[in-house]
C-alpha positions, 0 to 999 in steps of 0.5 A: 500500500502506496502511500507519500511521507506526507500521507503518513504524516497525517495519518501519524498525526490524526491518530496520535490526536485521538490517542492524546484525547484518550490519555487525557481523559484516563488521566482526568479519571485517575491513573492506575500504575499497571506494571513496571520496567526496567526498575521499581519507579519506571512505571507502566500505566493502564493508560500506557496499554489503552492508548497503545491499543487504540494506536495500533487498532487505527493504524492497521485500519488504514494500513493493514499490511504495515509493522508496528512497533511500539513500546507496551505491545508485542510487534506486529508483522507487515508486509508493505515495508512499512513500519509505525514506531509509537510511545503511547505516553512518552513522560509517563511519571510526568502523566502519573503525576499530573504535570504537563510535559508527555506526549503521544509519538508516532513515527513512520519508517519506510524501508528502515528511513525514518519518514514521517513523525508526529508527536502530540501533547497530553498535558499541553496543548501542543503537536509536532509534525513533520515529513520528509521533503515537507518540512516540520511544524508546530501547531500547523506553523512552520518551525526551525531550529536556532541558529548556531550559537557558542557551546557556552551559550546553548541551553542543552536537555537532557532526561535520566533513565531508571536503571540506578547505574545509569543515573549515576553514570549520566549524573557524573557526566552532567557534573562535568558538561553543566560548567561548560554550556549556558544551563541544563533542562531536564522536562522529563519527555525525550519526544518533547526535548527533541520538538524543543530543538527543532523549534528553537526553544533549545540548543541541544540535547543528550540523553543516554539510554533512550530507545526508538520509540522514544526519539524516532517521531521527534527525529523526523520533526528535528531533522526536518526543521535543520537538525541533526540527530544521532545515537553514538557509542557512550561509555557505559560499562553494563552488561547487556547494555548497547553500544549505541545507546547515547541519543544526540540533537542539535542544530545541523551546524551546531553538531561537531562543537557539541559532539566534542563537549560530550566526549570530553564530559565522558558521554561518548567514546 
């Protein structure tokens, strides 16, 4: 089934409005921790598991023979060479809470190409968009990233994982970026960090251990508003943990100097 970045963009957008409705009213309904992760505070939701069925219940209703991936469910299979990547709830402690910063992300990958990306607020009213070749909005509106500023003056994000060793790794390693760049954001949504990049509301952002469903909507949104994105080799000595595991965005000409800050703050190999 045939169909252009823009229309899976739109797709990726219409469903994750409805999920974002759902997840709003769940919330107003009270939030029932269902299961947890990788530790005892990284939580699942019922929520978590509503939204994410109502996502992939709509995508395969347009797009039958499309893969899905998606964090609270087991994959599915397609034949078309099309993959949907989504995070039904992307901030969940955010969402537990009640604070604002969490998301619903939907991504599109054709052919293993991140094409298409959506990424719409649950607690602010707010949605990222973009395709490629069409570029990035926000709220309907054209957005880019900032211009290349001095590392010393960006205002980076960043989140933590659960793992209690990979805090403390990615503390140790803040301790030693926080004096060289303007200030540190921690907001607690990988997608929305991401959407503050391509938007300009931030100069960068790293983050060690996110997965894809995590950053790939938001990747499209950067990239398409001049950004670069990447998940580059870091230092963190665990078992079982992958080589690749540190996930980077800047503007597209800001990329090397930050790069070079986050090795030296011991972020990178």
């Amino acid at each position: 089934m045939s169909a252009g970045p823009d229309e899976l963009r739109d797709i990726a957008l219409a469903v994750g409005r409805e999920a974002a409705v759902l997840a709003r009213a769940m919330r107003e309904e009270g939030v029932d921790v269902a299961d947890t992760k990788s530790s005892g505070t990284d939580v699942v939701t019922r929520a978590d598991r509503a939204v994410e069925d109502l996502l992939r219940r709509r995508i395969l209703e347009q797009r039958p023979d499309d893969s899905i991936l998606g964090e609270e469910g087991d994959d599915h299979a397609g034949t078309s060479g099309v993959r949907w990547i989504v995070d039904p709830i992307d901030g969940t402690v955010n969402y537990l809470y009640g604070l604002r910063d969490c998301a619903v992300s939907v991504a599109a990958e054709r052919d293993g190409e991140l094409v298409a990306g959506a990424v719409v607020g649950i607690g602010a009213p707010v949605e990222y968009a973009a395709a490629t070749g069409h570029g990035a909005t926000r709220d309907g509106q054209p957005i880019s990233v900032r211009p290349d500023t001095p590392v010393g003056q960006r205002l980076v994000h960043t989140g933590f994982g659960y793992r209690a060793e990979v805090r403390a790794h990615q503390s140790a390693c803040l301790a030693r970026l926080l004096p060289q760049v303007r200030d540190i954001r921690r907001f607690g949504s990988a997608a929305l960090d991401i959407c503050h990049v391509a938007d300009g509301s931030g100069d960068a952002y790293v983050e060690e251990g996110p997965m894809p469903w995590d950053w790939s909507a938001a990747a499209v949104v950067l990239r398409e508003a001049g950004g670069r994105f990447g998940v580059l080799p870091g230092t963190m000595a665990l078992e079982g943990w992958p080589a690749e595991s540190v996930v980077v965005a800047t503007p597209a000409d800001g990329w090397d100097a930050f790069v070079g800050l986050l090795r030296e703050a011991g972020f990178l190999a």
